[in-house]
N, C-alpha and C positions, 0 to 999 in steps of 0.2 A: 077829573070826575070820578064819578064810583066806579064806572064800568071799568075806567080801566084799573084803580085800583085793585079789583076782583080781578081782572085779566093778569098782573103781576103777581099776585098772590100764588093764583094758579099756576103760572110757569114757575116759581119759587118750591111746591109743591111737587109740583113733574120732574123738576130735578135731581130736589129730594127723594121721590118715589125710582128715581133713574139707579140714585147713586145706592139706595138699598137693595133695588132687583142686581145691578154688580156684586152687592156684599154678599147678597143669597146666593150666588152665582158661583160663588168661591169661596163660603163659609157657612158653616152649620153651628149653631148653639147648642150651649149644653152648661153641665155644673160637675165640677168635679169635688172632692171629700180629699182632705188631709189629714189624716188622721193625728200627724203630729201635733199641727195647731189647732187639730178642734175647729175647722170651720171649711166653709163650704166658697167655694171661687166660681164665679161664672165665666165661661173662656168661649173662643174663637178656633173653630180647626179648619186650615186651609184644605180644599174637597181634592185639588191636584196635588200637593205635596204631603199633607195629614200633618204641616206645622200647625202646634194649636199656641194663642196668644189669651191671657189674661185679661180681665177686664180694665185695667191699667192700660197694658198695652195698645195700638191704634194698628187695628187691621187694615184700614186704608192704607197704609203705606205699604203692605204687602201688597195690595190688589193691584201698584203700579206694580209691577215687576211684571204681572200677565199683561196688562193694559197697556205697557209701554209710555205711559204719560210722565211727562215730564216738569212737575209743576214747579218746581225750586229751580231759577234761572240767575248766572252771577252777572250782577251788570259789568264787572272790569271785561270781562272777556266773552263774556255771552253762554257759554257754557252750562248745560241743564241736567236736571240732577231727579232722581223719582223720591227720593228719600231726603229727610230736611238734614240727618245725621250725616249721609256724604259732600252736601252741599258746606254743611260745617268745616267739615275737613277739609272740602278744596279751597275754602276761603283763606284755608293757615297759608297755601303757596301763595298768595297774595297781600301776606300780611306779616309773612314770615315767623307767625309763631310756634312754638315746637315744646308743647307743656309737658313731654313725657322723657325723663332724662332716667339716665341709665346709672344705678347707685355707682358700681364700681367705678367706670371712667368716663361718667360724667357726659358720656354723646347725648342730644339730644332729638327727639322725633317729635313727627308732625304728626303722627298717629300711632296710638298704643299697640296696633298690630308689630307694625316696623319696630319699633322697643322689645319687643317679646320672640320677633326671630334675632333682635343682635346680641340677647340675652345669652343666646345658645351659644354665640361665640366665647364666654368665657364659661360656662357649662361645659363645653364642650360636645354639646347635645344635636344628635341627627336624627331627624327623626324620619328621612324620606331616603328610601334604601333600593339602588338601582339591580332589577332583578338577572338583570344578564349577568355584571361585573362586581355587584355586589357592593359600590362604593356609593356610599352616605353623605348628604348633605343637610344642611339646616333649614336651606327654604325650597317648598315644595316646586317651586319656578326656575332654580337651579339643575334640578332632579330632569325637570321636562327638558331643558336645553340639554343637558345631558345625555339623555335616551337616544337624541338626535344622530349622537355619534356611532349610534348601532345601528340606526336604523337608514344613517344618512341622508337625511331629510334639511335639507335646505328652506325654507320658507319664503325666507325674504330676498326677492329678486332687484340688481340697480335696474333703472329702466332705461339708462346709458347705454352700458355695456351688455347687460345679462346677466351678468355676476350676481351669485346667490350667495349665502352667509343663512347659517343654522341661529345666526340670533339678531334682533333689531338693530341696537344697539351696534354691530360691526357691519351691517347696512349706512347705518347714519356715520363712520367717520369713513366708510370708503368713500361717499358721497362729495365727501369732502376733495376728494383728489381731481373731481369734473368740476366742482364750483371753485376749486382754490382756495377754500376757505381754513384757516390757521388760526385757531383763536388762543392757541397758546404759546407767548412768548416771551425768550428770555430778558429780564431787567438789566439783566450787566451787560449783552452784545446784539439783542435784537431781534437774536435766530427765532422763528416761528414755526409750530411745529401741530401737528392735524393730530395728537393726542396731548394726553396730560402726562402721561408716561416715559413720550417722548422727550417732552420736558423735561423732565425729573432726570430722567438719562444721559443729559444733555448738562445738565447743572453738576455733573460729579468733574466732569471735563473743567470748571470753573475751579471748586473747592477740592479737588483730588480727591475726596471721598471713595472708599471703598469698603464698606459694608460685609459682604459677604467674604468670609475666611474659611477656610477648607479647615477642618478639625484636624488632618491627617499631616499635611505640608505646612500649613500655615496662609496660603499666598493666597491675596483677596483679589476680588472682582467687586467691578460697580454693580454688575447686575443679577439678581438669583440665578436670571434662566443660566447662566454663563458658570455659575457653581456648580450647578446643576450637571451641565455638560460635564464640566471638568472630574465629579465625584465617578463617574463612571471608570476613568483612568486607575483611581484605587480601587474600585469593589470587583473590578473586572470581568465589568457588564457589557454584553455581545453590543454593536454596535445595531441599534434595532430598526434601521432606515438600508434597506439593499434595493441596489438596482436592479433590476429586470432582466436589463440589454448585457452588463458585464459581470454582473456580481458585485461590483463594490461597494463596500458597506461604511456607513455615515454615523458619527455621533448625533447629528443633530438633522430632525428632517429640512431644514432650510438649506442643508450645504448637498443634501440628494439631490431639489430642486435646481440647483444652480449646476452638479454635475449634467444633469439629464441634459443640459444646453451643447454639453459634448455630444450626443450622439445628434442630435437634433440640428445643430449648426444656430440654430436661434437668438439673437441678442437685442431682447425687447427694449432694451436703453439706450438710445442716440444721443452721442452730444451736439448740443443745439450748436454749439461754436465751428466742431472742425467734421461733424459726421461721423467720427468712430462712434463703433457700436461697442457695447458690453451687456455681460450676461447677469449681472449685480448691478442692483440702483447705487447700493455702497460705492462700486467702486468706478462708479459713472460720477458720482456725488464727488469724490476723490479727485479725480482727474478735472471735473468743474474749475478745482479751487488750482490748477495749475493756469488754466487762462485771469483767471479773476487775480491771481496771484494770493488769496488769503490763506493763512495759518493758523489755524486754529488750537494748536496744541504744541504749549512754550515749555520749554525746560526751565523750573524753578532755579537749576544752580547755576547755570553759562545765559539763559535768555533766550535758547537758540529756540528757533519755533521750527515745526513743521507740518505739512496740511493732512496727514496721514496719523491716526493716533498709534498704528503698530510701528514704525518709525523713529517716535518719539521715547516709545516702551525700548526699542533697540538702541537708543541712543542713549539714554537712561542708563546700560551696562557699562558707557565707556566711564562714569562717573562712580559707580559700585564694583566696577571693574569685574564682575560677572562674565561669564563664558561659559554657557551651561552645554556650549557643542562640543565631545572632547572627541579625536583620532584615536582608533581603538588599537592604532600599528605603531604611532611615534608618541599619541600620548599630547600628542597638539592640542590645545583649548582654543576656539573661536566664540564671538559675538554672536552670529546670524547660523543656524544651518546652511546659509548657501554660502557662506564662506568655507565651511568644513566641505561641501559636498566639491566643491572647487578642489579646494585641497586633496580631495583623496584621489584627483587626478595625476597628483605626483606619485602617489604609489601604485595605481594602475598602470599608468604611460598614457592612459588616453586622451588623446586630441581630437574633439566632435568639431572642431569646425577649423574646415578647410577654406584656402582661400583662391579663389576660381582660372587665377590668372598667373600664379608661378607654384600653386600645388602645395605649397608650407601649410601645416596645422597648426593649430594655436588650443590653448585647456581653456581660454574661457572665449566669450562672443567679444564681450568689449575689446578684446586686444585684437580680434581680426579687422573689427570696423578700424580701429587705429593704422592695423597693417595696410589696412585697405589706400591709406591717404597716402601711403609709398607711393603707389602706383598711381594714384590721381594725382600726387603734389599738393593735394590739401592742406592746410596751414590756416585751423579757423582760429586759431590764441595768436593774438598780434599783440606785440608790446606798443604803447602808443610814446614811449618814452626813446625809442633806439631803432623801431619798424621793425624788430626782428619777432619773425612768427616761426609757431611751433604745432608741431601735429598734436601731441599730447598738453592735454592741462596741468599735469603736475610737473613736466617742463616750465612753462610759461611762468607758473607760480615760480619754479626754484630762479629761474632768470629772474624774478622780478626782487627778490631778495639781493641783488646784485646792485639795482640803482637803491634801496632803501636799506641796505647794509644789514640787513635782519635774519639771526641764527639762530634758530629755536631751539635747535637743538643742543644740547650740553654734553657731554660726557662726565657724568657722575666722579669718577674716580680722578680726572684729572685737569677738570674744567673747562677743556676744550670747547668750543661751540664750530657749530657746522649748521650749512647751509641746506641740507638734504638730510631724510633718516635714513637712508641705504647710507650715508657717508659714514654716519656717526655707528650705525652698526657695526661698517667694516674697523672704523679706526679700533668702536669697545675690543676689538680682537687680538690688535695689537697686544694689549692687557692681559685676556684670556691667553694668550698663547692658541687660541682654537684657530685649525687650518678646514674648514667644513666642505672643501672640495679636495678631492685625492685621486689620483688619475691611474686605474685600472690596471695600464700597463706596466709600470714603473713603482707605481706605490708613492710616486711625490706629490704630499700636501700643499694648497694652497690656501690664502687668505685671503684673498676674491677671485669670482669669478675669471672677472678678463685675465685674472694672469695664467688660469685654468684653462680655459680656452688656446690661449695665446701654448701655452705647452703641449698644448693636444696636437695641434701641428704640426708639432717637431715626429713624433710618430705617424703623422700621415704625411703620405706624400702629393699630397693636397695644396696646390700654393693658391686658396681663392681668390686674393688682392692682387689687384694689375694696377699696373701706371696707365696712364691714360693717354700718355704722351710718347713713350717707348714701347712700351707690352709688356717690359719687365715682370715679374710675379713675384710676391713675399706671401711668408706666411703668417707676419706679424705685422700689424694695423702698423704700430710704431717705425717698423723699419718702412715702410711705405711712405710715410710718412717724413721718414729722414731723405728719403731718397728724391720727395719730390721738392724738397729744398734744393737738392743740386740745380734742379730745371729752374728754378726759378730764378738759383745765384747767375746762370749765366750770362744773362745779359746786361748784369751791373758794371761789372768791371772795363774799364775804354782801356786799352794798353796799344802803344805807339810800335805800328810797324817800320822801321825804317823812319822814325820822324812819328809827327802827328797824324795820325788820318783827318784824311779832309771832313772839316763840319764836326770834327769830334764825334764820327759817329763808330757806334759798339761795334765791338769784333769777337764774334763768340769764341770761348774756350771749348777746343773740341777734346 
């Protein structure tokens, strides 16, 4: 009917009259003069900001920004926009397109802003300059996380733990350590990993890749940060992480972190399998792969793998034949610094570990635990071929070359093969003519030990060796040796007293 025709109208009217008392609300008209083109513009000037817009221009889409209206809504995701230009742009993350590419290398954006901060990457251009420290960035959103670090403002809290992070972004992959979530993984073995970085770091392990070369030495790393550390060695830069509690001071702040577990007793890493703790995920991570039994890290020339990549890096010398450890007194080269530090126990005399129950010292720990199985009888290396067990492993090995006939060793100069490298040492000797033990008192050389030994006792009046069966005492294994043959020859012999003894039974020779 009419009325309400006229009733529509009117509210079409009151809207219209709504949406202009808004535009008065937050805009003044006027005209302004160009004098260049000779002509006159009628414009819009916003009353709270003094933005003024042409007559082209659409003042309504400023007046959401006060209003908060939301009129541009995406149907994929629902997501609502005050301006139809932003709504534009969000529709590119759902459509993937990205019309603004970068002339030199070609990257492309979703939005001409992002194209015009990555510009500055080959400009070189900073234009947001931090006022404490003075260092320059390209996007103004770098500059602010930045600041953070003077001012030490955390923002973004987990709501897990507590744990705060000065940027979103390292909130969202800690996040990841409560839900488990790994969304990046390797194609060749599977490993998943809660960054993209980690990946990447992960793949050098695969292709040997190493990137990074020190300008000074030559010798590369997978990773910058790792260069990085290392250049400090040549420029000889303080180490700029000290502790608190002792003074010790750290290349890198992750290894201060892991020291401070010393004073603190603290080791936030459990392994899930046997309950040892450790003060590094690294090397709780490490120890993992001994129950699992994996290896991660094969030697390209022999195959040999092992679940530790510094290991593999040391194994690696016996192939380069490298020994970067050298003895600053005999001039000795070693693989490991802890082979050298061992060694320089020969020229101190020192013996740290004592053994509790007959008082003997030994230079290194492995040889006490060996010492140790004297006194228990332990015997874990059993040959399964003869039953014959042995305390030491490299025992066990040299016996087992005995049922499989196997000589590794050679002698160079005259073909020889021998079943031990102490053998083939001593025989190279013969050759040399070198006598490398020579005894104090007398000045007589020898060319091995045991005969060294075995001489020492003719100047002490020392008999250590006893018969077990007389009390007898020598001072050479050997004559101990010959002597308990006599005990043993005794009761072979039958010899007839007067005739046969009855029953053929032995009559000792006294």
């Amino acid at each position: 009917c009419r009325l309400c025709f006229n009733l529509m109208i009117l509210k079409e009217e009151k809207v219209v009259l709504k949406e202009k008392e808004e535009e008065d609300q937050y805009f003044i008209t006027g005209e302004k003069s160009f004098s260049q083109e000779k002509e006159t513009t009628s414009y819009f000037t916003c009353l709270r900001f003094g933005k003024s817009f042409n007559q082209q221009g659409n003042p309504k889409d400023h007046i959401r920004i006060h209003t908060g209206k939301k009129t541009f809504t995406c149907e994929q995701c629902g997501k609502s926009f005050n301006q139809k230009g932003n709504f534009n742009k969000h529709m590119r993350v759902h459509t993937g397109e990205k019309p603004y590419t970068c002339p030199q290398c070609g990257h492309s954006f979703a939005q001409k802003a992002h194209l015009t901060v990555h510009m500055r990457l080959h400009t070189g251009e900073n234009l947001y300059t931090c006022p404490q420290c003075g260092k320059s960035y390209a996007q103004q959103g770098n500059l602010k996380v930045h600041i953070r670090i003077h001012t030490g403002e955390d923002p973004y809290t987990c709501p897990q733990c507590g744990k705060s992070f000065s940027q979103h972004a390292y909130l969202k992959i800690h996040m990841r350590i409560h839900n488990g979530e790994r969304p990046f993984s390797c194609q060749l073995c599977g490993k998943s990993f809660t960054r993209k970085i980690g990946l990447k770091r992960h793949l050098t392990i695969h292709n040997g890749d190493k990137p990074y070369t020190c300008p000074q030495c030559g010798k590369s790393f997978c990773q910058h940060g790792n260069l990085t550390v290392h250049m400090r060695i040549h420029n000889g830069e303080k180490r700029p992480y000290t502790c608190q509690q002792c003074g010790n001071s750290f290349i890198r702040k992750g290894d201060l972190k892991n020291h401070m577990s010393v004073h603190t007793g603290e080791k936030p890493y459990t392994c899930p399998q046997c309950g040892r703790g450790f003060t590094r995920k690294q090397t709780l991570n490490a120890h993992i792969r001994i129950h699992t039994g994996e290896k991660l890290y094969t030697c390209l020339q022999c195959g040999k793998s092992f679940t530790v990549r510094g290991n593999l890096e040391v194994h690696m010398r016996i192939h380069t034949g490298e020994k970067p450890y050298t003895c600053q007194q005999c001039g000795e080269s070693f693989i490991k610094n802890e082979t050298l530090k061992v060694h320089m126990r020969v020229h101190t005399g020192e013996k740290p570990y004592t053994c509790k129950l007959c008082g003997k010292s030994l230079v290194k720990k492995a040889t006490l635990e060996r010492h140790m199985r004297i006194h228990t009888g332990e015997k874990p290396y059993t040959c399964k071929l003869c039953v014959n067990s042995f305390i030491r492993k490299s025992d066990f090995e040299n016996h087992m070359r005995i049922h499989t006939g196997e000589k590794p060793y050679t002698c160079p100069q005259c073909g020889r093969s021998f079943t031990r490298k102490q053998t083939l040492k001593a025989h190279i000797r013969i050759h040399t003519g070198e006598k490398p033990y020579t005894c104090q008192q007398c000045g007589k050389s020898f060319t091995h030990q045991g005969n060294f030994k075995g001489h020492m006792r003719i100047h002490s009046v020392e008999k250590s060796l006893t018969c077990q069966q007389c009390g007898k005492s020598f001072r050479r294994k050997i004559s101990l040796n010959n002597h308990i043959r006599f005990h043993s020859i005794e009761g072979i012999y039958v010899i007839s007293v007067e005739g046969v003894s009855q029953k053929g039974s032995t009559v000792r020779i006294v």
